[in-house]
Structure formats: C-alpha cells, structure tokens
MARFIVO-696404 format. One record per residue (C-alpha): x, y, z. Coordinates in steps of 0.2 Angstrom, whole numbers, plus 5000, padded with zeros to 4 digits. Layout:
BEGIN
+------+------+------+
!    x !    y !    z !
+------+------+------+
!    X !    Y !    Z !
...
+------+------+------+
//
This chain:
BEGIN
+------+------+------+
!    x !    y !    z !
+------+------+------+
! 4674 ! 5140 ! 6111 !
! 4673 ! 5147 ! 6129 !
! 4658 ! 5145 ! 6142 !
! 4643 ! 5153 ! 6139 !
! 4636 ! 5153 ! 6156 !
! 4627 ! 5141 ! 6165 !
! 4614 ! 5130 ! 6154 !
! 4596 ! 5132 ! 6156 !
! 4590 ! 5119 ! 6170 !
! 4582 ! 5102 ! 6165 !
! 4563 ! 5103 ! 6169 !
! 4556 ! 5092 ! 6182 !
! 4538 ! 5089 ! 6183 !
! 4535 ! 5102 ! 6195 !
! 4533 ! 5120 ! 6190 !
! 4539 ! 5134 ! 6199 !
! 4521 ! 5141 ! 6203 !
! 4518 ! 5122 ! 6212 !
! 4532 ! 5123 ! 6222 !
! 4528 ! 5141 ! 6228 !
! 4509 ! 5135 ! 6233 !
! 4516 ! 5118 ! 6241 !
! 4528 ! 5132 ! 6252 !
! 4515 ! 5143 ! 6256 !
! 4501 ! 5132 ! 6259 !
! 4515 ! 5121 ! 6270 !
! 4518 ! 5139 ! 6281 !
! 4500 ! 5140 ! 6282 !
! 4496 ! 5123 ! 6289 !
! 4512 ! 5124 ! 6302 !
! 4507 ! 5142 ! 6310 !
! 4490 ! 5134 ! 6312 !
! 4497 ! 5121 ! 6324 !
! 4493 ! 5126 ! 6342 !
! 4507 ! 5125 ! 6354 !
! 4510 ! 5122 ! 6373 !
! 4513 ! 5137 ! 6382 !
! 4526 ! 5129 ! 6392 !
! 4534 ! 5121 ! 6377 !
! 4533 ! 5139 ! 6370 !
! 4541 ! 5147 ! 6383 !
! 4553 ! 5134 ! 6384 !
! 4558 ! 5135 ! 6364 !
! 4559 ! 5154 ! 6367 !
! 4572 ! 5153 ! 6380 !
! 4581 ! 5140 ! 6373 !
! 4583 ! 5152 ! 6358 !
! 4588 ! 5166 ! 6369 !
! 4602 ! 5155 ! 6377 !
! 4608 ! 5153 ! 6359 !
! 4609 ! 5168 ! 6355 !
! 4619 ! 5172 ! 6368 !
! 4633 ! 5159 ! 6367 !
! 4633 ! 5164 ! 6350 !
! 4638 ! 5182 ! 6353 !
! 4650 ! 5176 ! 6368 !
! 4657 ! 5165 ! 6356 !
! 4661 ! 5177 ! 6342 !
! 4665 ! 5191 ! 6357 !
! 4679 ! 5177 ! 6360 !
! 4686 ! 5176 ! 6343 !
! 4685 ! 5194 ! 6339 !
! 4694 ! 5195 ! 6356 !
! 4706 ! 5181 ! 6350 !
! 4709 ! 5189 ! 6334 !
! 4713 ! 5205 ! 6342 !
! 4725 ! 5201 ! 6353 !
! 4737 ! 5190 ! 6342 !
+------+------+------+
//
C-alpha cells in the first residue's frame, strides 16, 4: 500500500472559528494600546535601521556572490 497523503488532524478542543475570534479579538485589544510618542518614534527608526542593514547585508552577499 503506498501513502495516501497526510491524515486528517486529531481534533483539539478548540475549533477553528475560536481560534480566529481569540486572533482577531487579540489584534483588537493590542492596537487599542496607546503608545509613547517618543517610544514610537523610537520603535520606527529602529525598524528603519533594520531595514537598512538588511539591504547592506544582502548588497554584500550578492556582491560576494558576484565576484567569485
């Protein structure tokens, strides 16, 4: 006999549909939360700087790859 595919998941006690509403009502509640503007600006540069070193980083590789 081969392999039929991968077998139908043993059910939990949570459904689907209750994960989905524990997921949206968890988005809900945290862009509720009011946040610094300071620690906002701040979260926003530091994702900016991370971005960047990211795209140095990969510049560098490709870079790498290309010249050997």
């Amino acid at each position: 006999m081969g392999w039929d595919g991968p077998s139908t998941p043993v059910r939990s006690g949570v459904s689907m549909e209750r994960v989905q509403h524990m997921t949206k009502s968890a988005i809900r509640r945290a862009s509720m939360i009011e946040v610094n503007p300071q620690a906002k600006k701040n979260l926003q540069e530091l994702f900016v700087n991370f971005t960047l070193i990211l795209i140095c980083l990969l510049l560098i590789y490709i870079i790498v790859l290309l010249s050997s």
